[in-house]
C-alpha positions as MATLAB code, in Angstrom:
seq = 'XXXXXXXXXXXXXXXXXXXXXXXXXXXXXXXXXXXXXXXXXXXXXXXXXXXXXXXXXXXXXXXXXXXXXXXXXXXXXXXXXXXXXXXXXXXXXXXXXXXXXXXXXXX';
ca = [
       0.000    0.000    0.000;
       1.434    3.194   -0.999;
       2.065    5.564    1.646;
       0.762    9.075    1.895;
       3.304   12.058    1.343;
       4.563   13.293    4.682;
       3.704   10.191    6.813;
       4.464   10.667   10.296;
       3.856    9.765   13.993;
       3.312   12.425   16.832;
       3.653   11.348   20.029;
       2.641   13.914   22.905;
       3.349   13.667   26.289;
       1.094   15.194   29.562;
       2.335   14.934   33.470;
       0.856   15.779   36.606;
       2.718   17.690   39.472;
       0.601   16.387   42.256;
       3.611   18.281   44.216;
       2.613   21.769   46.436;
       6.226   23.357   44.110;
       6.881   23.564   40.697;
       8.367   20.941   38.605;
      11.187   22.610   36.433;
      12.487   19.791   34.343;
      12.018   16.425   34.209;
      14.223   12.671   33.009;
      12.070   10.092   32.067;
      12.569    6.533   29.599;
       9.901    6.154   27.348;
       9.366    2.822   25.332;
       7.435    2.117   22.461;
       5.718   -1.058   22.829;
       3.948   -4.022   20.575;
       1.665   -6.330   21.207;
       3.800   -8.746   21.728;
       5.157   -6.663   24.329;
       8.818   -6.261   21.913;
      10.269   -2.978   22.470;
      10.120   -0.816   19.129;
      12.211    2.318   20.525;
      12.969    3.442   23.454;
      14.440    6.713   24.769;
      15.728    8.492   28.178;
      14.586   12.178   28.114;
      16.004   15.214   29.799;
      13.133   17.874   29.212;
      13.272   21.350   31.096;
       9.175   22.133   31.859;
       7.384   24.077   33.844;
       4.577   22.664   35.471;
       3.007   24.558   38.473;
       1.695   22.983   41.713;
      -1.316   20.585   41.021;
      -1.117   21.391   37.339;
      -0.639   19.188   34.052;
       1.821   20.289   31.109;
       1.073   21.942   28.001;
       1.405   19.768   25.333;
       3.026   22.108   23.014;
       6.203   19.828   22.718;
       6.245   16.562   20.847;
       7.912   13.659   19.605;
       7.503   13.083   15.684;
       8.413   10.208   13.747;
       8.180    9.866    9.906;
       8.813    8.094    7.289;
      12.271    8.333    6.050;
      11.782    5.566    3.648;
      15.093    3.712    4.936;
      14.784    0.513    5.610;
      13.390   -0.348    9.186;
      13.740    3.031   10.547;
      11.917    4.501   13.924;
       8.301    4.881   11.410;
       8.683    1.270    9.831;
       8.396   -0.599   13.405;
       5.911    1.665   14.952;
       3.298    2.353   11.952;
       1.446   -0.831   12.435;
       0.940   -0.775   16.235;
      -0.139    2.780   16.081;
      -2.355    2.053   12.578;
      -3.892   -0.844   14.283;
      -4.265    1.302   17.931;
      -1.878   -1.451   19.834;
       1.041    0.697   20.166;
       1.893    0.352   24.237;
       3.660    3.339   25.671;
       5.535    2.775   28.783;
       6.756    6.304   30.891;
       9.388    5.799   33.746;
      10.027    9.037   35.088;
      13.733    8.955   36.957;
      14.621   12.429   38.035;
      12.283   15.310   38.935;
      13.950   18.671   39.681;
      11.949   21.775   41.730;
      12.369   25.350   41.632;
      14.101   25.248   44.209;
      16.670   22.623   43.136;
      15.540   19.954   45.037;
      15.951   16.827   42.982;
      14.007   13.816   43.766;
      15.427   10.074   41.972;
      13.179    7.153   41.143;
      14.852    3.472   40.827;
];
């Protein structure tokens, strides 16, 4: 089947601070997951956001996929899961920095 021009994947990602401070940044591993539970992709994130006491994110940043039209690139392994609505994403979040530069680690 003959893919449309500019095929992509955008992946957006919301947190809650259930924290009384503000969150400043955040590191977190996301994986991209089959059915089959095989990891697609998988990254570790370092993302400096603001999210205010008892608040959620904007979701003005993303991640975006497309097709490069390489041979089993990023696109090629997660197109079906996310055509099909069985792409599993998994969110470990492993460092959470304050305003006031307390830093709190998760194992």
């Amino acid at each position: 089947e003959e893919k449309p021009f500019d095929a992509h994947v955008r992946g957006f990602f919301q947190f809650q601070n259930n924290s009384d401070r503000k969150v400043v940044a955040i590191r977190y591993k996301f994986s991209l997951i089959d059915a089959f539970d095989e990891i697609l992709y998988d990254s570790i994130v370092k993302d400096n956001i603001i999210i205010e006491a008892g608040q959620r994110n904007k979701m003005d940043t993303y991640y975006y996929w497309e097709d490069t039209f390489a041979s089993d690139d990023i696109y090629d392994k997660i197109i079906g899961p996310v055509s099909s609505n069985n792409l599993i994403v998994k969110v470990k979040i492993i460092t959470i920095v304050f305003d006031n530069g307390t830093k709190v680690k998760y194992n």
